[in-house]
N, C-alpha and C positions, 0 to 999 in steps of 0.2 A: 504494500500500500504506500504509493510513492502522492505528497501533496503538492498538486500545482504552484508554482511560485504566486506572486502578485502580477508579476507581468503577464504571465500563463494567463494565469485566470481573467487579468483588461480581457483579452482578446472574448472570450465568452462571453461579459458582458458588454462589450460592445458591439455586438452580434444583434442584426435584425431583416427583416424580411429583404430589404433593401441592401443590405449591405452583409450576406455572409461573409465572415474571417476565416475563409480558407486560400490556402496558397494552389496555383494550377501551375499544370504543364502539361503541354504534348510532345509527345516524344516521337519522332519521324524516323524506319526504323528500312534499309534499305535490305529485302531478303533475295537479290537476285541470285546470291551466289549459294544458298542453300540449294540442293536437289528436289524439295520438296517446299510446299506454303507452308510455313508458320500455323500449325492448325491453335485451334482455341484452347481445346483440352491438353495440347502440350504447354501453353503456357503458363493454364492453372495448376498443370505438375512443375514445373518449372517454382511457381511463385511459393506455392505448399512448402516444397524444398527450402527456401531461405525463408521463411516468414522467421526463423529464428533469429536473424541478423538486426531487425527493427522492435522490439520488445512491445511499442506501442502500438502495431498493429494489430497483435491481442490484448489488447488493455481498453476498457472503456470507463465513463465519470462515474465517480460516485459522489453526489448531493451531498450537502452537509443542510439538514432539516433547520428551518424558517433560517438560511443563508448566515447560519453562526460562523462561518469559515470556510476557507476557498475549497473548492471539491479537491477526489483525490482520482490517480490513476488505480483501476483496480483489474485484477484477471477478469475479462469476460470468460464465465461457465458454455455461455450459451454461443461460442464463437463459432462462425459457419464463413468460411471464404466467400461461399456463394454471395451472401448479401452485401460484400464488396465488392463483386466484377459483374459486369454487364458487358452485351456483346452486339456489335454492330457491324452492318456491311454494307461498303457506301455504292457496291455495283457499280454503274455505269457515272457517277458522280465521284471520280475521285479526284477532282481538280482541289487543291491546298485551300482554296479559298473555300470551299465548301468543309474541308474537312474544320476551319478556323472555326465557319460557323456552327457546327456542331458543337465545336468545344466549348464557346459562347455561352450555348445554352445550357447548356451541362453543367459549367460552372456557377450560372446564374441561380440554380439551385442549392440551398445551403444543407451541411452534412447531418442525416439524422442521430441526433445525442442518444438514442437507447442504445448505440454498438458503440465500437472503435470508429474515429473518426476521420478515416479515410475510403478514398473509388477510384475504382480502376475501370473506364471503359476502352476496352479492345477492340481496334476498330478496324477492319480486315478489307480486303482488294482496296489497299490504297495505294497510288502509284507516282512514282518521286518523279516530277519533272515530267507532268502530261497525263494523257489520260488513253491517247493509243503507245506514242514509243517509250513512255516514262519507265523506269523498274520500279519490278514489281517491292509490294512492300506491305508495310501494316504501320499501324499508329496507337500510341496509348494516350489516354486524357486523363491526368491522374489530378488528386483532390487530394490533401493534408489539411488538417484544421492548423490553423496559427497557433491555438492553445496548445499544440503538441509538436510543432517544428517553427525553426524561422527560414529565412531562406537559405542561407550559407550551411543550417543543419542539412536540408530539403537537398541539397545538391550531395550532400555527405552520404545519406540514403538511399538514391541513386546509385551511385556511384561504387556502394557495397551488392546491390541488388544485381549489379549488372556484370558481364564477368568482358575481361582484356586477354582474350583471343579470340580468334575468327572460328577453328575448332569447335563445333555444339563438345560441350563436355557432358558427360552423362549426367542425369538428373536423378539424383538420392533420393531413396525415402525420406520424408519429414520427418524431422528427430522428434522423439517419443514428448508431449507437454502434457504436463499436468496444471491445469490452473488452480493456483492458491486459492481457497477458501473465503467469502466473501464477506470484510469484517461485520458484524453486528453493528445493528445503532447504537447500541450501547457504547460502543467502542469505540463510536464514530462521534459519537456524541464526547466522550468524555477525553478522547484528542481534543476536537474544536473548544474545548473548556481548557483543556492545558498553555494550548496556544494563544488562547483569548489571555491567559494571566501572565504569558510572557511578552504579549505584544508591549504593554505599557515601558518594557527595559529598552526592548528593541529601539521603539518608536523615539526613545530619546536619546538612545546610543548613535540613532541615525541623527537628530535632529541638532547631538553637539556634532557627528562628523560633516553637516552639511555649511553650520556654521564654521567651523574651519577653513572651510572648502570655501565658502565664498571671502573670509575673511582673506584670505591667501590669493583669491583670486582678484580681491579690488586692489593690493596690493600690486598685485603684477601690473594691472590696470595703467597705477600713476607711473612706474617703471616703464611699462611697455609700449603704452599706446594704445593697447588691442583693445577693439571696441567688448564689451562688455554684452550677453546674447543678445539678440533682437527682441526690443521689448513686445509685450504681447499685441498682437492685431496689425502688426508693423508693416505686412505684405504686402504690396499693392494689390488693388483690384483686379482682377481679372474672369473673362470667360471659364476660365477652368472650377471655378470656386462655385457654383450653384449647386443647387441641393440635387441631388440623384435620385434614381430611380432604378429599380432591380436587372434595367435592361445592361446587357454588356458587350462588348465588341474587343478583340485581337488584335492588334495591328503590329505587324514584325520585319522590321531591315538589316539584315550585316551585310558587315564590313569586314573589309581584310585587318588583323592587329597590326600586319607589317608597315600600313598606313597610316596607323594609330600610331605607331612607334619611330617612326618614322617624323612624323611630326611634334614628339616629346622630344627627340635630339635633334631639331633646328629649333625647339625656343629653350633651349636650354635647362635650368634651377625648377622644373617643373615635374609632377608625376605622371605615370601612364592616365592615371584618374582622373585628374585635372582636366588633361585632353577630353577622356568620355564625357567628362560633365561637360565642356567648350561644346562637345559635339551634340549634345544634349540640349545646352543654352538656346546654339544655333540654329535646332531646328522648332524651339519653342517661338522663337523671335520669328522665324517664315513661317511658322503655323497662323503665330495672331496676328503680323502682318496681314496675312493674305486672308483673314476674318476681318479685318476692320478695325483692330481691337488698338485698344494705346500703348504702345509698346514703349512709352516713355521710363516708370517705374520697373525698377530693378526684378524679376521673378524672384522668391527662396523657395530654396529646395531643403526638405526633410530628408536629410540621409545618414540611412542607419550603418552602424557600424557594429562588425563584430566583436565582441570580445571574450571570445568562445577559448582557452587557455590550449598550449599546444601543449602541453602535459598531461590535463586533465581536461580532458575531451570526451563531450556526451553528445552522441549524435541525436538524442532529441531535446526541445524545451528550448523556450527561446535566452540570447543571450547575447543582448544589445546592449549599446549604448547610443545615441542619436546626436546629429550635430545641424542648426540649424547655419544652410550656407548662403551667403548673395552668388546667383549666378550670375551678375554682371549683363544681362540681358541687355543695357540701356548704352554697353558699348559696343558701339560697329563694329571696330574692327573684330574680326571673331578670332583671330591669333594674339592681339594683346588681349583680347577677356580670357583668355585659358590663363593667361599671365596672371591675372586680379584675379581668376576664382581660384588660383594656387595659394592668393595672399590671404583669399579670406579663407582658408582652409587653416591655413598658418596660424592664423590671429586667433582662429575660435579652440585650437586645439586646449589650452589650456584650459579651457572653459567645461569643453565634452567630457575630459575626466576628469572633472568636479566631480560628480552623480554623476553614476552608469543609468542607465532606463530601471533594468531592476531595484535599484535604491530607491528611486524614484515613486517608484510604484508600492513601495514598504513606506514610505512618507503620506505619501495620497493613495488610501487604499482603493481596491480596485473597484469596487462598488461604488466609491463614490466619481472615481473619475468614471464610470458608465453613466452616473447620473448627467455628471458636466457635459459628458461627451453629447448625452440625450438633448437637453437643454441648450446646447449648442446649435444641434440641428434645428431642434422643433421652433427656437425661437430666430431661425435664421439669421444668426448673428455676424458669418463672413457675408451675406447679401444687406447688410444695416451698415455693418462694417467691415473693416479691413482684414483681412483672416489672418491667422497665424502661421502658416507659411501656404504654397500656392500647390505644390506637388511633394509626391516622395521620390526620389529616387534611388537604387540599391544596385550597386556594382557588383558581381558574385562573380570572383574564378573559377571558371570550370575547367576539368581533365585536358592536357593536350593531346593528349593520347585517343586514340578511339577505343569505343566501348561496343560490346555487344550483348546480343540477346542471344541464346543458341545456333548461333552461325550467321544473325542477321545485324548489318552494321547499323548503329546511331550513326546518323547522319546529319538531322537538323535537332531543336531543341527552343520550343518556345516557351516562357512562363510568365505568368500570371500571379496578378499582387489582388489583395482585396482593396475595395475602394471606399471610402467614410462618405458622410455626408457633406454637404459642400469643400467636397474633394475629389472630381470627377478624372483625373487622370494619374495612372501611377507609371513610371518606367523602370522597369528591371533588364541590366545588362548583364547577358551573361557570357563567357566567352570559351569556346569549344575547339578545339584542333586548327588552331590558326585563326578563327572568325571572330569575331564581337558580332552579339545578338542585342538589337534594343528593341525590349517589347514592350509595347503601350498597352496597357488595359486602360482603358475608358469606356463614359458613360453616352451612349451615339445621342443619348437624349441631354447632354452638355455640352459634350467635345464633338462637333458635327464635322462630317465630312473628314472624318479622320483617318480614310484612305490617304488621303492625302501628304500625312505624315512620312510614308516609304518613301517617298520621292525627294522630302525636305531631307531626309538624312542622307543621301547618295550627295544630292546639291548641297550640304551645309559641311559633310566632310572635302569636297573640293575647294568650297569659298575657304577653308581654313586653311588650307595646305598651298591655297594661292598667297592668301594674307601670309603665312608664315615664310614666303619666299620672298617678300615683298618690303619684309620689316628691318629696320636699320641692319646690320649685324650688332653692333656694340648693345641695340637694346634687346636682340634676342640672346645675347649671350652675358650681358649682367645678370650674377644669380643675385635670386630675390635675397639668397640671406643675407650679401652685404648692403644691400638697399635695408633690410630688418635692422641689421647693428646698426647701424647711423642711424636710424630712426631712435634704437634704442638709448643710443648716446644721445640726443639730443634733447632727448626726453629726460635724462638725468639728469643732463645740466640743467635744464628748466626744472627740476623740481628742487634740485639746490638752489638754482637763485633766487625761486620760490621762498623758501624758505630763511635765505641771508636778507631779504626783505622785512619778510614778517619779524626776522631778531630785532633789526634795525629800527623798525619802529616800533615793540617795547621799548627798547631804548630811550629814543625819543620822548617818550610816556613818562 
């Protein structure tokens, strides 16, 4: 009996018809070089085989009675593979865009809480690249609830599921499980009572390490320079920020990384990430251009970050921290904004490991920020006012290597974020055997005509990689950290002089 953290548990109540908190992906899976199709029942022998590798795909909630304390993970008794796979065949329809829209819908659906909370639809004569000379292939749509992965876990799980050789290796019997015994309310009950009389040590053991934490951070502040987070509602307006509706839409472009990388060694003092977000900025700034919208104010981006330990590694449960960034959207040129979203990355680092997410969420428990979150929506508070940031975005390395299923190759690899209430677009980049994937999930009933996106990312990686040829040399090659130190010195001397002031008129006095 494992208890969801606080962060686990936002994601459940921030959960509603409109907005299920589950993570998607479809998986594009090339079988021309098998001898045979990929049948169904080899896959659900296949999956039986490893369900031991993911412990929460047999594990479902258990309630804590009138919400005394956050549910727990517990053995489902009654676990049946069945009620997690479903099986589809798109026949004469396997054109990608069609398969997109399937997934669309699938995922528009939110996971039912009486099992484990994940779906696997297997979706069969799908064909890579056409629909007469395309290879042949198949596609998976899979569904993880947030309360039980984030996305950097979600790629980890994968990743173990899938095996790195071309070889079908032969498929085991499923190891022998016995599900543990399911605790009593008594038991359940008198946990939530234990934890209820230790919250009170907690709640202020955090609440001196947060005052530390900013006491330490205002400090750096008069040192540093570095703007202090974006206060609340600070985002500008925009199209993206209207309230949603359950309807959902895919939209996905890569790009080669060698172009991405390529363009981090001509601006120099910069990260690979940087670039993705530049490339990101850029195609946000030709998306609401070309809607009409005011592209004067700055966009912020929500991006989470991992801090998932490389020692002690659980590939489930989430395990963020979040950093709130200026894209820079309000400068042209798009190779010095990769530059300024480098700085504001720089500047708020201090900040992010203040509070990780999960402290955060032991400070403001989860319940109550579901209610926030509710009252956020229901009173339309980013359409009154300015939101708190405008999108999320999440950068997630995937395997360079290929992966397979029993002899049939990963190929492509699209995924899917949930989306809030007046928070209609999310982008998740993931990146696979030399490609960057940027997948849009939005809401067609906000973000309209968001076809349109694939095309701003091809045209917004060439504007940048023209701007980065274009740009001084001397200013693509000053790194930012010695522009940082001279800021930093300068900032010192000013608060000493500051300060030999104020002695000087005591004195006076």
């Amino acid at each position: 009996m494992r208890q969801l953290s606080e962060l686990d548990a936002s994601f459940l109540y921030l959960e509603s018809e409109n907005a299920p908190m589950h993570i998607g992906s479809i998986y594009l899976f090339d079988a021309s070089e098998r001898e045979t199709p990929l049948a169904f029942s080899t896959f659900v022998a296949y999956l039986r085989s490893r369900l031991h590798v993911v412990p929460v795909f047999r594990q479902r909630l258990k309630e804590i009675p009138l919400r005394l304390g956050r549910p727990y993970w517990i053995d489902d008794s009654n676990f049946s593979i069945e009620r997690h796979l479903a099986y589809v065949s798109l026949g004469g329809n396997s054109r990608e865009a069609n398969l997109t829209t399937l997934a669309s819908k699938i995922l528009e659906e939110p996971l039912k809480r009486d099992r484990p909370l994940w779906h696997i639809t297997f979706v069969d004569g799908f064909r890579l690249g056409g629909e007469k000379e395309g290879k042949a292939g198949f596609a998976l749509i899979v569904k993880l609830h947030h309360a039980a992965i984030d996305a950097f876990s979600g790629e980890e799980i994968i990743g173990n599921l899938l095996e790195y050789t071309p070889e079908p290796q032969p498929i085991n019997p499923p190891r022998p499980w016995q599900p543990r015994p399911e605790p009593s309310e008594e038991r359940v009950m008198i946990q939530a009572g234990a934890n209820m009389l230790r919250a009170p040590w907690r709640v202020t053991s955090l609440a001196a390490s947060a005052m530390e934490a900013a006491a330490r951070g205002l400090l750096q502040k008069q040192l540093r320079k570095i703007p202090l987070p974006f206060p609340l509602f600070s985002a500008p307006k925009s199209p993206l920020n209207q309230q949603i509706t359950a309807n959902r839409q895919i939209v996905a472009a890569s790009v080669e990384l060698s172009r991405l990388k390529a363009i981090k060694a001509s601006l120099g003092d910069v990260t690979l990430n940087d670039v993705v977000l530049g490339l990101c900025a850029e195609t946000l700034r030709r998306y609401l251009g070309e809607q009409g919208a005011d592209t004067d104010g700055s966009l912020i981006a929500m991006t989470p970050l991992s801090v998932r330990s490389n020692t002690l590694r659980s590939t489930t449960g989430n395990q963020l921290s979040a950093m709130l960034l200026d894209l820079a959207t309000n400068e042209e040129n798009p190779a010095r904004r990769v530059r300024k979203i480098h700085w504001n990355a720089v500047a708020s680092e201090p900040y992010r490991e203040a509070i990780a997410a999960e402290r955060l969420t032991e400070l403001l428990p989860s319940t109550m920020l579901a209610l926030s979150a509710r009252l956020y929506s229901e009173l339309q508070i980013a359409q009154r006012y300015q939101p708190v940031f405008n999108l999320s975005i999440t950068n997630v390395p995937g395997p360079q290597v290929p992966l397979y299923l029993q002899g049939a190759r990963l190929e492509q690899q699209h995924n899917a974020a949930p989306l809030f209430d007046s928070m209609g677009l999310v982008i998740v980049a993931v990146s696979y055997q030399g490609r960057l994937t940027l997948n849009f999930t939005l809401c067609p009933d906000v973000v309209t005509h968001g076809d349109s996106l694939r095309a701003h990312v091809c045209d917004s990686l060439t504007a940048i990689e023209e701007a980065a040829n274009k740009l001084n040399p001397e200013e693509m090659h000053t790194p930012l950290t010695e522009t940082r130190n001279q800021a930093l010195a300068d900032d010192a001397m000013s608060v000493i002089e500051n300060a030999l002031k104020r002695l000087k008129s005591r004195f006076k006095r």
